[in-house]
N, C-alpha and C positions, 0 to 999 in steps of 0.2 A: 295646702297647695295641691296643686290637680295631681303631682304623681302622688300623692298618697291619696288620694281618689281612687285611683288603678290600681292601689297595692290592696288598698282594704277587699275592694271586689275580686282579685285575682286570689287574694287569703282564703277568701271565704268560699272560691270556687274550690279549693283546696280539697275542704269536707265532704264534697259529695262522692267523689271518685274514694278519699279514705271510709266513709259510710257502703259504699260498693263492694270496695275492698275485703271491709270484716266481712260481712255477708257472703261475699262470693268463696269465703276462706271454709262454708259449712258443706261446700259442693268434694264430693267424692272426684279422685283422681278420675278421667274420662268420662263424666256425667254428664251431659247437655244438661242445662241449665237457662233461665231468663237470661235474655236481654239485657249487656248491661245499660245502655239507655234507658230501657223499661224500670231496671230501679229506680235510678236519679229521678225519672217522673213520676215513683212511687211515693218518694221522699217529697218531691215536690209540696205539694199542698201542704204538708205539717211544717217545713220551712218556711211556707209563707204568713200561715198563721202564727209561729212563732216570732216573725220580723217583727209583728203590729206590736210587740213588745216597745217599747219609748223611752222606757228611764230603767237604764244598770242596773238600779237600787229592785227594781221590779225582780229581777233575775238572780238575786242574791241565793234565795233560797235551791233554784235551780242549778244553780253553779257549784254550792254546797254539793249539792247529791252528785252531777257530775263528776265532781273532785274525788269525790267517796270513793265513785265509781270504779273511774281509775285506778287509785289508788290500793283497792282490791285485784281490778287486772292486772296491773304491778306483778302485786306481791304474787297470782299463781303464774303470772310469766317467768320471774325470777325463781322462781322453785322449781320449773321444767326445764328452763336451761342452763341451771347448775347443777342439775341432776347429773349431766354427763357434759363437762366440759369439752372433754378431746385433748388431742396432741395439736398446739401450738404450731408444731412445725410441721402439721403435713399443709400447713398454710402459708401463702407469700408473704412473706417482708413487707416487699414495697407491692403495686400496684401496676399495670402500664399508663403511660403517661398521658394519654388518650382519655384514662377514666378522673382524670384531678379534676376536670370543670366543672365534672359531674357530682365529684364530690364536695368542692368547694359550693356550688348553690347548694346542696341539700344539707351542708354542714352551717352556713350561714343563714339558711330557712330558722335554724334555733331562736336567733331574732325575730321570727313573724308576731311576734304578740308586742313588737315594740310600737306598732299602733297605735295599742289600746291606751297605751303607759299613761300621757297626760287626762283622756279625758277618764281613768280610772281615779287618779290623781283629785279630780274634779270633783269625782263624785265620792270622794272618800267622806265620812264624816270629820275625819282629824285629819286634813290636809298634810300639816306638819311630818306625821308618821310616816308620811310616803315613804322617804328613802331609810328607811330601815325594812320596814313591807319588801322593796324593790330588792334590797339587798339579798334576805334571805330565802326570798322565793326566788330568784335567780341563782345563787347557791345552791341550791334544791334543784332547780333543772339543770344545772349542770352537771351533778354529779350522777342524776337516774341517765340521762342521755350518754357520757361515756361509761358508765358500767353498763347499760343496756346493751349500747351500739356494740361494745367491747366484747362481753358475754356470750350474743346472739352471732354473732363472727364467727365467733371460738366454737360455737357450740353446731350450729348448720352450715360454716363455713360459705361456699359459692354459693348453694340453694339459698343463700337469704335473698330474701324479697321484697318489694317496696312498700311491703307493710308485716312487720313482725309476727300478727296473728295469721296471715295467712302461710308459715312456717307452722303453726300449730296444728298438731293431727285431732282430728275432730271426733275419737274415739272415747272421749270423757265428758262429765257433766262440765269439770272445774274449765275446761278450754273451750265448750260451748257458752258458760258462763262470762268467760274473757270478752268473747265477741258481744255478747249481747251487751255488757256495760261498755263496753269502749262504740258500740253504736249510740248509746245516750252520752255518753261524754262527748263524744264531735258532733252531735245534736246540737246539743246547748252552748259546747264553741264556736259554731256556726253562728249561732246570735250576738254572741259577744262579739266577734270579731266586724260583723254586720253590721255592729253599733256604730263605727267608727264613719264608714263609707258616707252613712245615713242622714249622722249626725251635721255631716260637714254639705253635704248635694243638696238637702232636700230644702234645709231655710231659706235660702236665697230664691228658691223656684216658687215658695210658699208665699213668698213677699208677693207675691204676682196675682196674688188670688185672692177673691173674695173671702171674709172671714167664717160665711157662709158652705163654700166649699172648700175649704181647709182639709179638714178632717179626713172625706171621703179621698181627696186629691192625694194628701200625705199617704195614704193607704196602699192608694191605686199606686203610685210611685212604688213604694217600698216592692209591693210586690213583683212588678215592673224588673226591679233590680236585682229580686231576690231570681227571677225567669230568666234576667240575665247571666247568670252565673251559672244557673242552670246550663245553659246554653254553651258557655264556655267551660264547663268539664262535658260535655258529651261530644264536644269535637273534639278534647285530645282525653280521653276517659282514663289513661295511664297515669298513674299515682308518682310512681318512681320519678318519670320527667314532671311534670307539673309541676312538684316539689321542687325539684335543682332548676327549673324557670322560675317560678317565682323569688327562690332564694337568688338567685342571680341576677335577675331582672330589676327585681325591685327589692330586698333585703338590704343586698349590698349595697346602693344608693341611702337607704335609709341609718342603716347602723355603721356602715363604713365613711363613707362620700359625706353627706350631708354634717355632721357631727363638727367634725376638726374642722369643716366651712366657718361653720358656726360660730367654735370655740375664734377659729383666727380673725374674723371681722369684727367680735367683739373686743379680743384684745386690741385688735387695730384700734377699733374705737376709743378704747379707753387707755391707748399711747398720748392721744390728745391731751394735754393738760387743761384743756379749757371742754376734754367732753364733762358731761353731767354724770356720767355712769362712775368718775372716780367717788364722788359725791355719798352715791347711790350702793356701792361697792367699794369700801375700803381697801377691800382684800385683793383687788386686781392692781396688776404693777402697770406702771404708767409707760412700761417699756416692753415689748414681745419678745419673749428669751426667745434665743437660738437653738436652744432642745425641745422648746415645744413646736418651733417651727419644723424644723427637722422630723418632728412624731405625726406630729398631725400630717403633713406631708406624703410623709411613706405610707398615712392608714390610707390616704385618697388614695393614692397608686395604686395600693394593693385593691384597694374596692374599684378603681376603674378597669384592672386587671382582671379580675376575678367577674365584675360585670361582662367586658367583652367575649372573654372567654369561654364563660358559663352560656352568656345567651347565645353565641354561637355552636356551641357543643349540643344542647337542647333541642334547640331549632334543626338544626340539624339531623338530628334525630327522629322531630317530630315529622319532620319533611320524606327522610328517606331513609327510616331503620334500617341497622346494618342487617346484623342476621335473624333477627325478628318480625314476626308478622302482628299485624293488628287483628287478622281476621283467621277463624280457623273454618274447615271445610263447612260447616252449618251453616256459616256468615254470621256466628255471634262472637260479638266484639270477647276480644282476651284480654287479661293484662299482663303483658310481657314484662320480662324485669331483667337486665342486665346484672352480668353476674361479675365477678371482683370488683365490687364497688369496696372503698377503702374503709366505709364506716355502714353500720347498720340501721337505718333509721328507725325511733318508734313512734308509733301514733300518734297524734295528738287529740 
């Protein structure tokens, strides 16, 4: 559908302001430093040489090392910020109420890889296994995401920032080492996530074309898309909002809104006694209970909630910072980051 068109590209715009991000984390308190536009178009060309990747299965091994990648910044992130937890309570309870929109997109962003889900699904060798796959590896990110978020609160309190490595003092090998893996880990999520946009935009436009220029066309496209995105993290280059936009924007439609649609049109369908689907699915009841109506119900609410909400808090934002600047006295772009945010975000 065309908004997951807009979700895939605005995901993937994601990456380059978080690629910025680590990077701009190795600059010394008051340094002048690049440009951050001048990065995003450093990065540029190996993004778009990466796109012209085509099949998932191509990327396995890269995504392998990725994961490693990570998985190693993990572990020396969790070792400095349990090193000195802190006192609990010289921290707020609740939040002001002002910062929940903000938090609800960047808390609902934890879905942005519900994208990928089917057509990884696709390319799985054993189909079958998916939902066990899904299972555990979502198990898995839930539990690093509220111990991280949790942790990194407790530990830098307000100072936390719209990306966790740039809380890291860059006076050791092991925290210069952080940043440079979690720059190849949003490398190669960049592609993944790219997969999706690609997958769905570019065959219908390809019907159109000689078989002759296929190849070069599909190319030119990708690239095209990949400049796109480009384009749309250099006009809002702040990490912190980009994040609670997209998860608000488009998350919540996807993992809230769209889902319980789904679930209740097909039970409708299959209230029919004469639909085909009782046939085809034994296991659905020919009648739509009143607890699943009432569930599904209240997820769209809260996702129409949390949509309105979020994209106006954002927006709003992006339009007229409160007590923040985007530019400091040299004219190069900053990334400001709003502070009692209710949860800590980490990389992706």
């Amino acid at each position: 559908m065309p908004f997951s068109h807009g979700f895939g590209l605005k995901n993937s715009t994601v990456h380059l302001p978080v690629m910025y991000e680590v990077v701009e984390g190795n600059r010394g308190n008051g340094e002048e430093g690049i440009d951050v536009r001048l990065y995003m178009l450093f990065l540029l060309p190996l993004l778009v040489m990466m796109s012209f990747i085509r099949d998932l299965r191509n990327m396995a091994v890269l995504s392998a090392l990725a994961n490693t990648a990570m998985a190693i910044s993990l572990i020396f992130i969790f070792t400095y910020i349990t090193s000195d937890v802190g006192d609990p309570g010289r921290l707020p309870f609740v939040s002001s109420w002002r910062k929940f929109p903000f938090f609800f997109g960047t808390a609902i962003f934890a879905f942005e890889g519900i994208g990928v889900v089917l057509p990884l699904e696709n390319q799985m060798k054993e189909p079958a296994r998916f939902p066990q796959a899904l299972n555990v590896g979502m198990g898995v990110v839930i539990v690093l995401y509220v111990s991280l978020a949790t942790l990194g609160y407790l530990h830098f309190g307000d100072d936390i920032k719209g990306s966790i490595t740039l809380n890291l003092p860059h006076d050791s090998w092991t925290n210069q080492l952080v940043k440079v893996l979690y720059s190849l880990g949003v490398c190669v999520s960049f592609v993944v996530q790219f997969f999706v946009p690609a997958d769905i935009l570019l065959p219908p436009i390809l019907a159109r074309v000689t078989d002759s220029w296929k190849r070069p066309f599909e190319l030119l496209l990708r690239a095209l898309l990949v400049c796109l995105t480009c384009v749309m993290a250099v006009l809002v280059p702040r990490l912190d909002v980009v994040i609670s936009l997209v998860g608000a924007f488009s998350s919540s439609a996807l993992a809230l809104v769209f889902p319980p649609l789904v679930e209740l049109l097909l039970l409708s369908s299959a209230s029919s006694s004469a639909s085909p689907l009782l046939s085809l699915h034994p296991s659905l009841s020919p009648s739509l209970p009143l607890s699943v109506l009432a569930k599904d119900l209240t997820i769209v609410l809260i996702g129409i909630l949390g949509f309105l909400t979020g994209t106006y808090a954002t927006l709003e934002e992006i339009i007229a910072p409160g007590d923040q600047t985007l530019y400091n006295d040299n004219a190069t772009w900053t990334t400001p980051t709003p502070t009692g945010l209710p949860t800590a975000t980490p990389t992706h």
